[in-house]
N, C-alpha and C positions, 0 to 999 in steps of 0.2 A: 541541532535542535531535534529531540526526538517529535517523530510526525505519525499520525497515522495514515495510511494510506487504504482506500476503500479502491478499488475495483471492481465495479460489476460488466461482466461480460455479454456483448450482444449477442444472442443464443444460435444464430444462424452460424456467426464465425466462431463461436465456442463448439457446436458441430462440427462445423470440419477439421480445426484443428484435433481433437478426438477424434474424428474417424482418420484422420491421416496419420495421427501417432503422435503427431507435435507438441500437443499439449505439457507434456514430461518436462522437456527441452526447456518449453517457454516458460515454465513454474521455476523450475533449478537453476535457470537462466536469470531469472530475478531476483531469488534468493542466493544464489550468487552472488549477484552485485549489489542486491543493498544489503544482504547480511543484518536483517530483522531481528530484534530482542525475541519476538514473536509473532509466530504467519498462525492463521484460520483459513479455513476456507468454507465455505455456507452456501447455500440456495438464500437469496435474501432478495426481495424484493421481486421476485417474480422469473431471476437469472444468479446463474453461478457467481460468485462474488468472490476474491480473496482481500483481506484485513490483513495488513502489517504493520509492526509497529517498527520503525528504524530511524537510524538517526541521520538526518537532512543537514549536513554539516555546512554545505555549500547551495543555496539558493538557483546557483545558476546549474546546477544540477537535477533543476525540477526536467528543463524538456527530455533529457536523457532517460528519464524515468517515464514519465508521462508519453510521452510521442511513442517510444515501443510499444505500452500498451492500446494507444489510441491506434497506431497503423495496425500491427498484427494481431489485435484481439477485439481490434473494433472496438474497446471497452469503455464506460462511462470510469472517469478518474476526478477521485478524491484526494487531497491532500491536506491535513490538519495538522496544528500544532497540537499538542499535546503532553500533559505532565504524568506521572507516576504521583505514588501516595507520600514521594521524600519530596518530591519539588511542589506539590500543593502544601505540605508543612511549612519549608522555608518560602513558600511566597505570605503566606498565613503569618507567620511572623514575623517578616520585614514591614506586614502592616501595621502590625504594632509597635515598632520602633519608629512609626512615620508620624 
């Protein structure tokens, strides 16, 4: 299921990982493993934030995902279903064949 995923980072631990270097690691590190159609990254809401869009093929895949950034970024974690502009067509037209 393609998901978004919102993380915003708590700015104390988004510090030290920059000032320690880490940060690199822990971005390439996630994009690594979920391998995103598409990553951002933003100042949003008040702290650094990354948006990715990937696809959540396995459910019980969320603590894998979620717990890294909860432990090591301290980070608030989002994760959303989400469709593109072909799966809002065909959910669009299955309602009219309902």
């Amino acid at each position: 299921m393609r998901t978004l995923l919102r993380a915003r980072l708590d700015t104390h631990a988004g510090n030290e990982v920059i000032r320690d270097g880490t940060m690199p690691d822990a971005v390439q590190g996630l994009l690594d493993e979920l391998k995103p159609e598409a990553a951002y990254f933003a100042a949003m809401d008040g702290g650094r934030t990354c948006l990715m869009v990937f696809d959540l093929d396995d459910p019980s895949r969320i603590p894998a995902v979620a717990e890294k950034l909860f432990l090591d970024l301290e980070a608030e974690v989002e994760l959303v279903p989400v469709m593109n502009h072909e799966d809002l067509k065909k959910g669009l037209a299955a309602l009219k064949k309902g």
